[in-house]
C-alpha positions, 0 to 999 in steps of 0.5 A: 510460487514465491514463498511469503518470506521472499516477498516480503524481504522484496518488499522490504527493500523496495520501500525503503531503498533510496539508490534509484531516481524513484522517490521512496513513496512512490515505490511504495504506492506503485506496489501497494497498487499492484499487489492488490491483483494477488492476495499472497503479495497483498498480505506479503506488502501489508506485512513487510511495509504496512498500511502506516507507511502507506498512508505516510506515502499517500501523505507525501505525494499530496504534499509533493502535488502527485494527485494521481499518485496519491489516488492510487494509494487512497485506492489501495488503502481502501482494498486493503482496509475491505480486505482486513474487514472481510478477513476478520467478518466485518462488513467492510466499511464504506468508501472513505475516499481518504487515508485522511479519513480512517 
């Protein structure tokens, strides 16, 4: 298993590198999307990257035209936010459909 501080220095760089053709947001999309397979990496990215700047990615992915990308982060920002309600035992709130609609 990857200890939590690994993932977290992994995550770290993944979101704000900028040597590769990948556009920095969608770096971080692509793993908000993908952590939510694996509570460890989801509490790893919401730790080192942050929903903040995963609503700013969502943000910069509407403003670039990548619908399908942005999506995909309204989806992971939504597990994300059920995740933290059920974690602190709220009832999660319903689907928002939208990072533009806390």
């Amino acid at each position: 298993m990857v200890s939590t501080d690994d993932v977290k220095r992994a995550l770290s760089a993944l979101a704000t590198r900028t040597d590769t053709a990948t556009r920095p947001y969608t770096a971080v999309i692509d793993e908000a999307d993908a952590a939510r397979e694996d509570l460890h990496r989801a509490a790893g990215f919401v730790e080192a990257v942050g929903l903040d700047r995963l609503e700013e990615a969502i943000r910069d992915a509407e403003r670039d035209g990548d619908a399908e990308l942005a999506d995909r982060g309204r989806a992971a920002l939504d597990s994300y936010r059920r995740f933290r309600a059920v974690a602190e035992g709220r009832e999660p709130a319903a689907d928002r459909g939208s990072a533009r609609n806390p």
